[in-house]
LUMKOLVO-695550 format. One record per residue (C-alpha): residue number from 0; residue in one letter; chain; z, x, y negated. Coordinates in steps of 0.02 Angstrom, whole numbers. Example, Ala and Ser with C-alpha at 12.3 -4.5 7.8 and 13.67 -1.06 7.14 Angstrom:
% LUMKOLVO-695550
+-----+---------+--------+--------+--------+--------+
: num : residuo : cadena :     pz :     px :     py :
+-----+---------+--------+--------+--------+--------+
:   0 :       A :      A :    390 :    615 :    225 :
:   1 :       S :      A :    357 :    684 :     53 :
+-----+---------+--------+--------+--------+--------+
This chain:
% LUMKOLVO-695550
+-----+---------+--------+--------+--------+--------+
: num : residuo : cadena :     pz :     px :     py :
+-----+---------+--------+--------+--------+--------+
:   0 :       X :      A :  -1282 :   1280 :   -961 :
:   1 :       X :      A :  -1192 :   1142 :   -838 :
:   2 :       X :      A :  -1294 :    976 :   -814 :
:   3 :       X :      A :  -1169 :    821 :   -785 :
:   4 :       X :      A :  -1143 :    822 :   -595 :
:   5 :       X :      A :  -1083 :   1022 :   -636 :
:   6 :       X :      A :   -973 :    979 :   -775 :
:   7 :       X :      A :   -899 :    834 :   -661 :
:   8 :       X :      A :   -865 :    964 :   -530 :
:   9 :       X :      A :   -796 :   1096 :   -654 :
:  10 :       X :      A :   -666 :    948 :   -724 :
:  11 :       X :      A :   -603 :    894 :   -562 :
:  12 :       X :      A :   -568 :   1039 :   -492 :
:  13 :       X :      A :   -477 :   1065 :   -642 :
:  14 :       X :      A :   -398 :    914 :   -627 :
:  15 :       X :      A :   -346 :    933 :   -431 :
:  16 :       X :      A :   -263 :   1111 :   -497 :
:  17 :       X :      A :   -155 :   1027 :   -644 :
:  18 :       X :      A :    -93 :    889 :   -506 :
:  19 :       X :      A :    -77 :   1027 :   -361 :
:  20 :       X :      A :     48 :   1158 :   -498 :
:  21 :       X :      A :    161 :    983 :   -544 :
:  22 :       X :      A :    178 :    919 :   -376 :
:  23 :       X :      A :    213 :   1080 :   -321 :
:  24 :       X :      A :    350 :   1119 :   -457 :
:  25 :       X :      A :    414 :    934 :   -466 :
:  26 :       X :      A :    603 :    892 :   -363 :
:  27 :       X :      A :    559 :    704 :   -386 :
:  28 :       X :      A :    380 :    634 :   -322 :
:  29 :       X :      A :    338 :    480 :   -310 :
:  30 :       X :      A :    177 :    409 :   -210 :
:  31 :       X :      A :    137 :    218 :   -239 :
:  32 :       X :      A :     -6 :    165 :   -114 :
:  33 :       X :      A :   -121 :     26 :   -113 :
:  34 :       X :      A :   -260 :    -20 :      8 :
:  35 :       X :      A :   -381 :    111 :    -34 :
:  36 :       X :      A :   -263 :    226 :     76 :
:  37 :       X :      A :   -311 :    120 :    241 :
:  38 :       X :      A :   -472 :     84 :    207 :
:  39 :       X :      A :   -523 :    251 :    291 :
:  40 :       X :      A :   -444 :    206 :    454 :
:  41 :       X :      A :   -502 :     39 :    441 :
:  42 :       X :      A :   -428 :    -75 :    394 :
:  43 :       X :      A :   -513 :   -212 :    293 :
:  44 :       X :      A :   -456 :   -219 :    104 :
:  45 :       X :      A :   -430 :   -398 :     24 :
:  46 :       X :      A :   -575 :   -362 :   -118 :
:  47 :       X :      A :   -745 :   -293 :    -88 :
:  48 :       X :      A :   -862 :   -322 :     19 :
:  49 :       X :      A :   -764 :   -353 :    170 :
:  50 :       X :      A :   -651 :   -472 :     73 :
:  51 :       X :      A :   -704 :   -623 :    162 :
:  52 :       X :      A :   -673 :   -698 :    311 :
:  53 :       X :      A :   -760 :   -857 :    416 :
:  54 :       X :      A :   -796 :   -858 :    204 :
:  55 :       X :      A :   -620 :   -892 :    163 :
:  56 :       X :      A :   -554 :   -776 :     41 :
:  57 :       X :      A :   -377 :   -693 :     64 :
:  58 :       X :      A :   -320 :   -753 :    -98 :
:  59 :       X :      A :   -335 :   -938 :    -14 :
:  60 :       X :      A :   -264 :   -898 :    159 :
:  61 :       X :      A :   -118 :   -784 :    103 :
:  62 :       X :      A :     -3 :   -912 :      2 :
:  63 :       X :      A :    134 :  -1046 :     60 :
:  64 :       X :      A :     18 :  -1191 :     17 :
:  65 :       X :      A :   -121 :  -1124 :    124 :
:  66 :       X :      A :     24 :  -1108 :    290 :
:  67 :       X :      A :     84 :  -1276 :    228 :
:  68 :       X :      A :   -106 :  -1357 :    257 :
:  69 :       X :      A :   -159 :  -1257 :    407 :
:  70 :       X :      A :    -26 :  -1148 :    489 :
:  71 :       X :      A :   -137 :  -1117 :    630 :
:  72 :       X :      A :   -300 :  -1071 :    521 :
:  73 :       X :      A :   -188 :   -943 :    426 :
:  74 :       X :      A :   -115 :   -858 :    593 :
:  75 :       X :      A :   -300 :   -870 :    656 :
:  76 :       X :      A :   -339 :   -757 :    503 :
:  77 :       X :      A :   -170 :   -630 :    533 :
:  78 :       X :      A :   -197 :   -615 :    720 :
:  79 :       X :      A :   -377 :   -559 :    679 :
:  80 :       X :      A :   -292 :   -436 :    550 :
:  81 :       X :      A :   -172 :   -392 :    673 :
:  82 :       X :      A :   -299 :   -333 :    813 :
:  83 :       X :      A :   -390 :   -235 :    692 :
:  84 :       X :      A :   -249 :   -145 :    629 :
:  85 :       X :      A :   -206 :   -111 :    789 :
:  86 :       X :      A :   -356 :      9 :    817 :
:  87 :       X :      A :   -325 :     82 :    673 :
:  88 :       X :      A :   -259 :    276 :    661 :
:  89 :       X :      A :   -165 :    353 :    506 :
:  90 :       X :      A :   -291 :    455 :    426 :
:  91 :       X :      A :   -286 :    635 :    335 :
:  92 :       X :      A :   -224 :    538 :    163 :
:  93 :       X :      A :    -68 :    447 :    259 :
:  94 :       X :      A :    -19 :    625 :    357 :
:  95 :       X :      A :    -18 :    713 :    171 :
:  96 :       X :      A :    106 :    560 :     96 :
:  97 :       X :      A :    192 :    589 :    257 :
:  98 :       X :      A :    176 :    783 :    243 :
:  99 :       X :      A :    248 :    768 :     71 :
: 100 :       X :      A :    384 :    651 :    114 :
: 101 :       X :      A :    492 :    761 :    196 :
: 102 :       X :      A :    534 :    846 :     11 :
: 103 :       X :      A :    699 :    795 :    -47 :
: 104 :       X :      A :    671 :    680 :   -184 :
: 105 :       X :      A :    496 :    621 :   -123 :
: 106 :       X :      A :    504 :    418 :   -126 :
: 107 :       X :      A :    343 :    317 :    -51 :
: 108 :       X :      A :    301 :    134 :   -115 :
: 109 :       X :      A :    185 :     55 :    -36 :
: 110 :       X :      A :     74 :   -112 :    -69 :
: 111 :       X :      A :      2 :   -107 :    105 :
: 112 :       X :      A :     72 :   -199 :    275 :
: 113 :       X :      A :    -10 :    -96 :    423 :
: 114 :       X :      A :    113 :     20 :    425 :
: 115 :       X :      A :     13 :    165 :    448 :
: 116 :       X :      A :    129 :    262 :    345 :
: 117 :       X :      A :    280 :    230 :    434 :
: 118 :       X :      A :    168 :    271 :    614 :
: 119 :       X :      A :    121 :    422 :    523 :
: 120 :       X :      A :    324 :    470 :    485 :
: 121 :       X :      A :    325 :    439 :    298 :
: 122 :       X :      A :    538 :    459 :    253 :
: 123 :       X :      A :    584 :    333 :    124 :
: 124 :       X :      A :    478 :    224 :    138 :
: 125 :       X :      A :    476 :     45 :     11 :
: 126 :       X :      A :    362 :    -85 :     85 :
: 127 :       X :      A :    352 :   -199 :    -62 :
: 128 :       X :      A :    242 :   -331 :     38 :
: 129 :       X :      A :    319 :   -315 :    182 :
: 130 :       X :      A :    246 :   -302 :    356 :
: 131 :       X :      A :    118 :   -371 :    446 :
: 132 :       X :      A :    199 :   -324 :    609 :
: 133 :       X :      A :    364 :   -435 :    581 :
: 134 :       X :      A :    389 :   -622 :    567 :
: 135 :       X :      A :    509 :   -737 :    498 :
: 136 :       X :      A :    559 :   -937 :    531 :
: 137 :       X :      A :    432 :  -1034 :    412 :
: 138 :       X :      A :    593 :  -1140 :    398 :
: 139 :       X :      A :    713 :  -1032 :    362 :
: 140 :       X :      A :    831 :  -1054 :    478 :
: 141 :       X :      A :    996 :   -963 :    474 :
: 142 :       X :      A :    942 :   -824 :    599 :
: 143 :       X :      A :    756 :   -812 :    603 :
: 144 :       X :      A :    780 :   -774 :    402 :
: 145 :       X :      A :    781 :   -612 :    448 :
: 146 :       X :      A :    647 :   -529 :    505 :
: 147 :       X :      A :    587 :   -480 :    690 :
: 148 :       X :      A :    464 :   -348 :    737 :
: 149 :       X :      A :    311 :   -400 :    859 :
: 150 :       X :      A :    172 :   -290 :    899 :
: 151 :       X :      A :    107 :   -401 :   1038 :
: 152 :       X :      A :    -61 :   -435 :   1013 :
: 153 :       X :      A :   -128 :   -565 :   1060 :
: 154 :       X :      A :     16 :   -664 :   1000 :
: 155 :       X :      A :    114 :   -742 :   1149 :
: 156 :       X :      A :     63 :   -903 :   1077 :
: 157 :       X :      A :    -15 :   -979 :    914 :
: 158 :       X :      A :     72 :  -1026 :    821 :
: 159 :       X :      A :    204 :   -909 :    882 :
: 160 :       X :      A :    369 :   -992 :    873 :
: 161 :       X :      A :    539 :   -935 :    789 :
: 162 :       X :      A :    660 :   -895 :    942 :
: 163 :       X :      A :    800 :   -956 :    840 :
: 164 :       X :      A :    759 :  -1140 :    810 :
: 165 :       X :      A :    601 :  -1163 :    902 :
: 166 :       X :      A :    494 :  -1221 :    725 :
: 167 :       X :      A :    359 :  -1109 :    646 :
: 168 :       X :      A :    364 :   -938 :    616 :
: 169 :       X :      A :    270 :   -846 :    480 :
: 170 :       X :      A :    205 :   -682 :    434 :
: 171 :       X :      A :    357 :   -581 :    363 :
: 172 :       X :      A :    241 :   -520 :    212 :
: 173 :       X :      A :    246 :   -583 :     31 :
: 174 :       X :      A :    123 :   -701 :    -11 :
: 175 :       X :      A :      9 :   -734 :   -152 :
: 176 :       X :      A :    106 :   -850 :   -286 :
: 177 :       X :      A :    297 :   -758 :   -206 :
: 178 :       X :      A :    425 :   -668 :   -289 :
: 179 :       X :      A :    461 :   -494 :   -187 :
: 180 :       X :      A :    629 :   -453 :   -109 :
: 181 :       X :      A :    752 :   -381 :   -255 :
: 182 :       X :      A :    811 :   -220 :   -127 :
: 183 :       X :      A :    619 :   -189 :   -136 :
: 184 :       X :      A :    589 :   -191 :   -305 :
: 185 :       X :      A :    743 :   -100 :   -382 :
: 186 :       X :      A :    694 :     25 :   -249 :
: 187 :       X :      A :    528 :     59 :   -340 :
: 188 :       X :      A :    601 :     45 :   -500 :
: 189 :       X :      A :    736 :    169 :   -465 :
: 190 :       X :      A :    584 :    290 :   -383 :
: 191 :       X :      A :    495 :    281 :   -569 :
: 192 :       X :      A :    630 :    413 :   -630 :
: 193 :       X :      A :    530 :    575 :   -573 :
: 194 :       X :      A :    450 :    717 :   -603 :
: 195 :       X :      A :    283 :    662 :   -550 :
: 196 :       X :      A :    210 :    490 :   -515 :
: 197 :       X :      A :     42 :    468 :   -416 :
: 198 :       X :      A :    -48 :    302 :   -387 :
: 199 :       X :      A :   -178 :    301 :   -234 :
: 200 :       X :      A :   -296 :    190 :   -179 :
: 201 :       X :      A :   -230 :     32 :   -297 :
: 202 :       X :      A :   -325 :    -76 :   -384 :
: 203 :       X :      A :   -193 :    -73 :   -528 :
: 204 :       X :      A :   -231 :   -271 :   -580 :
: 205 :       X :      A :    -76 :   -325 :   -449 :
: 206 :       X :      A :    109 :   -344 :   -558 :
: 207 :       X :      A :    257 :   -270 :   -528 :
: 208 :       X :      A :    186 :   -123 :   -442 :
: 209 :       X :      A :     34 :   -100 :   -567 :
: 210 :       X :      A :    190 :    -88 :   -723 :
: 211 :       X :      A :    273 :     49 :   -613 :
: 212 :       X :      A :    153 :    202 :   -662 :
: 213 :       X :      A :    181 :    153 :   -845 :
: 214 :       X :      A :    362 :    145 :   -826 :
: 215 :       X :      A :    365 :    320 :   -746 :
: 216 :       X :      A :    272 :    367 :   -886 :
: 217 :       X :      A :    393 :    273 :   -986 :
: 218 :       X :      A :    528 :    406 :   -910 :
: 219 :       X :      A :    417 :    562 :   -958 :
: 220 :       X :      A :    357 :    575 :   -787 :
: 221 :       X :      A :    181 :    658 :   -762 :
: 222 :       X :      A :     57 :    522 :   -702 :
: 223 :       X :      A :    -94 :    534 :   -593 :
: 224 :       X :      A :   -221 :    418 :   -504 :
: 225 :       X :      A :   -326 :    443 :   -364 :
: 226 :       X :      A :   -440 :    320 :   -327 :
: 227 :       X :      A :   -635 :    280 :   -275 :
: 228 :       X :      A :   -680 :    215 :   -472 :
: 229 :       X :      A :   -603 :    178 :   -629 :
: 230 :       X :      A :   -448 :     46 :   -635 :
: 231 :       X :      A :   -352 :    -22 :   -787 :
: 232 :       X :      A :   -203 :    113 :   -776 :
: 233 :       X :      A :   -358 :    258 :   -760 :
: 234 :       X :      A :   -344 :    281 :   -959 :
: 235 :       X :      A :   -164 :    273 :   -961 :
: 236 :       X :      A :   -116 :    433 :   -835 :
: 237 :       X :      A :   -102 :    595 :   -875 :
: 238 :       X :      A :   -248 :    631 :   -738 :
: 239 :       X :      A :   -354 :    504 :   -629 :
: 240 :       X :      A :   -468 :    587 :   -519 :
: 241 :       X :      A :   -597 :    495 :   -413 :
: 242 :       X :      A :   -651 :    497 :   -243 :
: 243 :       X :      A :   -574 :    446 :    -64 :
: 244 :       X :      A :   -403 :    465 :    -24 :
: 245 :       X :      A :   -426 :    525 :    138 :
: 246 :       X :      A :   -543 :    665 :     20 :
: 247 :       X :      A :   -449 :    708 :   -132 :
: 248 :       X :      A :   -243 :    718 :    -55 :
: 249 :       X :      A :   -306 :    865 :     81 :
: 250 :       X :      A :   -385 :    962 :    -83 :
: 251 :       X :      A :   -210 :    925 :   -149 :
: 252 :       X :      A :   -124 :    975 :    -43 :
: 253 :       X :      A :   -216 :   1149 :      2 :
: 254 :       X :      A :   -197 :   1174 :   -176 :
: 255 :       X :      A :     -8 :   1146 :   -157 :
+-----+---------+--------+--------+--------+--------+
């Protein structure tokens, strides 16, 4: 007879199979990530435990008002995120998205801006927040609307300055309380028509990209999530397995 922790075992691995024999038969996959992918390399998540910072919480640095109060407080807070991305190394869940994104018809949204999955050489790749790596003139001046990368860190100066018009510049991300760039979201939209449709590492409470899974659904797509507990799409997908990203994709993908 199985106690719990056997039948667990027995169901997941049953589980990683059934996700393993659709990705591998599926033309169209779709990966949508969230910050349970970095955490392994890393880089600190915006809930949890390491959620705060000099006790602010990111939800009260990362929004227009916040820049608008204390532009230098809120680069304080990015150049800090900055250096500590900068240490940070793809780890063995970003090199399977990667892996997997050479398929044709393999689409990767993202939540996250480290970037670790472009470093890592994820193909079509949707950055719905943006990145934390390029900035943008708070002012929006004609030219410094448009993004421009810099990795320089420290920061040449702080504030760092737009180029164009010499006023503020800002982190090129979306904020808290913004609307994200239409290209980005028709993007993801457009990615929900597929085959299969796996979630990792999201928290699933953050609109549009929590809707997308259901939409793929929606589509007759085959849905799985793979993630350290229990989220509100978890009873919704076809599969949800937990445990570590950086865990569960190599099993995957051996599988595969």
């Amino acid at each position: 007879m199985y106690d719990g922790c056997e039948v667990r075992r027995v169901n997941v691995q049953n589980d990683l199979a059934v996700l393993a024999a659709r990705i591998r038969s599926a033309t169209r996959l779709t990966i949508l990530t969230g910050a349970g992918v970095s955490a392994a390399s890393g880089v600190p998540t915006f809930r949890g435990q390491d959620g705060l910072w000099r006790q602010h919480r990111a939800e009260d640095l990362a929004t227009p008002e916040a820049f608008g109060r204390n532009p230098r407080l809120v680069w304080e807070w990015y150049a800090w995120r900055r250096e500590t991305i900068a240490g940070c190394r793809p780890n063995a869940a970003h090199e399977v998205i990667a892996a997997w994104s050479q398929r044709a018809g393999s689409r990767t949204v993202t939540q996250n801006v480290d970037d670790l999955h472009a470093r890592a050489g994820t193909e079509r790749l949707v950055r719905l927040h943006g990145s934390i790596w390029e900035l943008s003139c708070w002012d929006g001046c004609a030219n410094g609307a448009t993004p421009w990368r810099d990795e320089r860190v420290p920061l040449a100066e702080m504030p760092p300055r737009c180029p164009h018009c010499g006023g503020l510049a800002r982190p090129a991300v979306v904020w808290f309380g913004e609307s994200l760039r239409g290209e980005d979201v028709r993007a993801a939209l457009q990615a929900t028509a597929c085959d299969v449709f796996l979630t990792v590492g999201t928290s699933a409470i953050v609109y549009p990209a929590a809707g997308l899974v259901h939409e793929a659904r929606r589509q007759g797509a085959f849905t799985a999530e793979i993630n350290l507990e229990a989220t509100p799409a978890s009873s919704g997908v076809d599969v949800a397995i937990h445990g570590g990203a950086e865990t569960i994709l190599p099993r995957v993908a051996e599988l595969v």
